[in-house]
C-alpha positions, 0 to 999 in steps of 0.5 A: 499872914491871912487872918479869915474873917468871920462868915456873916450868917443870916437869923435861922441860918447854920454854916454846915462843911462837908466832905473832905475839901470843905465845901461848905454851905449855908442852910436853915436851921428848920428848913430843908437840909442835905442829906448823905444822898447829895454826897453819894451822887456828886461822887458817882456822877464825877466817877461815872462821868469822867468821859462825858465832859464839857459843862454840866448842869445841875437840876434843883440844886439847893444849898449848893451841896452836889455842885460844889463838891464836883468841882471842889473835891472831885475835880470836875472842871465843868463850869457846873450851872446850878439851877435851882427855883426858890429865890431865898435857897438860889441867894444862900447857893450865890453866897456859898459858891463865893465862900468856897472861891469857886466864882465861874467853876459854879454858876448859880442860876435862878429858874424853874426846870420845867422852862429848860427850854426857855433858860438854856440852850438845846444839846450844850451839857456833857452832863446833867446831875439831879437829887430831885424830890423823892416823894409823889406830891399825892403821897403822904402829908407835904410840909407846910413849910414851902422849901421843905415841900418844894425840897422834899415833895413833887410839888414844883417838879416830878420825874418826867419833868426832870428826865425832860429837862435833863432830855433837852439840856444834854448833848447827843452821847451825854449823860444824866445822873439821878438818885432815887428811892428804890422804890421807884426803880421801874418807873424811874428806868421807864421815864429814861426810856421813854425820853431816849435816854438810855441807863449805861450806869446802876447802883443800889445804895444799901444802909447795911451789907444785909439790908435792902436797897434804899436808894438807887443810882443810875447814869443814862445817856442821850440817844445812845444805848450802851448796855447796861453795868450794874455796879457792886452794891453802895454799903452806907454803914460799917465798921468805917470812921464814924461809923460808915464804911470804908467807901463812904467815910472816904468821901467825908471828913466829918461824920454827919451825924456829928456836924451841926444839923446832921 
């Protein structure tokens, strides 16, 4: 019999499971912690991506939280590289990656997305995922505390600096796969364009069936133009487990507005 030993948790720090393979994670208690966009986009890239194969990379990748799942719930073979920039978040990603035995599936790497072409090598990835900062770093009060902004804000990084990551790190027919607010749509699509990377994939992502779009989804490839499929709208919330709708409360086991933290 194998008895599971206690996980050892830093002060301020939570031990947080999502999803229906338990992926779990450690987070601060005050600081930055994953939203239901992480979970939404690990789905869709593992959905959409599932002819673009080869290793994947992820751009920004926090707690661990879209990487994990790629490999540990929706059975992405990858290895997926785990870039992610802030030294205290890349040391609680190293320790989740070992927690959820996925040594050399995920392979956390330290470094800054804007010297990809310094940390990788050009054309290797089958596919890149990102759930960069949403918010213009002139736009609004940026957090005092330094994760929250580099998490939150376009302080270390902005969506042309992402798209130029993801440009370089990407084979020829390979793909990208972000999520954004729907407010910045145009831009996003005219970012992509402008780095040859043309939009194959798009979905909106709505709280409710008679709500507007607060998110969008979108999956482009590298040097090749497709067409275009817009996808049927995401609906969060519903008469679902929890609350959510059928679609979303299948990729998770708790609710999240009833784990610690939310």
């Amino acid at each position: 019999m194998t008895v599971e030993q206690p996980v050892r948790l830093e002060d301020g720090e939570t031990l947080d499971s999502i999803g229906t393979a338990d992926v779990r994670v450690f987070q601060r208690r005050t600081g930055y912690r994953f939203t239901l966009d992480a979970v939404l986009l690990a789905h869709f890239a593992a959905t959409e991506g599932q002819d673009l194969p080869g290793p994947v990379l992820e751009l920004g990748a926090g707690s661990g939280v879209v990487s994990l799942l790629l490999v540990k719930q929706f059975g992405v073979a990858g290895p997926v590289d785990a870039l992610e920039l802030q030294p205290a978040v890349h040391g609680r990603l190293t320790r989740a990656v070992a927690l959820n035995g996925c040594e050399g599936r995920v392979r956390p790497v330290l470094g800054d997305l804007r010297q990809a072409r310094s940390l990788f090598t050009p054309g290797v990835y089958g596919q890149v995922v990102s759930n960069p900062p949403f918010r213009r770093a002139e736009a609004g009060v940026v957090s005092p505390d330094a994760e929250r902004a580099v998490s939150k804000s376009e302080v270390a990084c902005d969506a042309p600096s992402v798209v130029a990551a993801a440009r370089h790190a990407l084979r020829p027919g390979g793909g990208v796969s972000l999520v954004y607010p729907a407010a910045r749509l145009v831009e996003v699509l005219g970012v992509l364009a402008g780095a040859r990377l043309f939009p194959r994939v798009l979905r909106a992502v709505h709280a409710r069936v008679d709500a507007p779009a607060t998110r969008f989804l979108v999956q482009a490839l590298r040097d090749q133009d497709r067409g275009l499929s817009v996808r049927a709208p995401l609906i969060v919330h519903g008469e679902g487990p929890g609350g959510y709708s059928a679609e979303v409360a299948a990729l998770m086991d708790v609710p999240l507005a009833e784990r610690n933290g939310g």
